[in-house]
C-alpha angles and dihedrals in degrees: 000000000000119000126192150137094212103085092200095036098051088036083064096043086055088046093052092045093047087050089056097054100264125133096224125192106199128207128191100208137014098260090050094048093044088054093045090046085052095059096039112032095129088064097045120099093158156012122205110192145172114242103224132045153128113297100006138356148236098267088055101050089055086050091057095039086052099055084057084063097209102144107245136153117245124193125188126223129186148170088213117028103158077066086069126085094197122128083219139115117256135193100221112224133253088055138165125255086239089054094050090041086053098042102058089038091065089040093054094045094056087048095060092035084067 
């Protein structure tokens, strides 16, 4: 799942996902995202979120994901990360379509490593 405020910017992540060969589901905000993951968890390997938008951000949206305890990756991206005080990895935005591709990659693989 990608999930963005940023309707462009989230639209060519999916691009760049489906191209490589991943079903993506997108949000455009946190509440939106934690319904939809309610609903499809099962089919839900990752989330891939900004970490800060309106109404809730990135970090709360893992927080909530988390409580459903459905085990799921989640990776951070964001425009600004040295804004963030999270002791998290983030993929730091603008970033290239072989960084992205590497970096849930990675993500995935240590998922399923666990």
């Amino acid at each position: 799942m990608v999930v963005d405020d940023d309707d462009d910017f989230r639209r060519l992540v999916v691009d760049f996902l489906t191209m490589d060969g991943y079903l993506t589901i997108e949000a455009a905000d946190a509440h939106a995202a934690l319904s939809i993951f309610q609903q499809q968890r099962e089919t839900i390997d990752l989330v891939l979120t900004d970490i800060q938008m309106p109404g809730g951000g990135g970090l709360a949206l893992a927080r909530e994901i988390e409580k459903l305890n459905h085990p799921t990756t989640i990776l951070f991206m964001s425009a600004a990360p040295g804004d963030c005080q999270a002791s998290v990895s983030i993929l730091e935005k603008p970033f290239a379509k072989n960084e992205l591709k590497r970096r849930v990659e990675s993500a995935l693989a240590s998922h399923r490593g666990s």
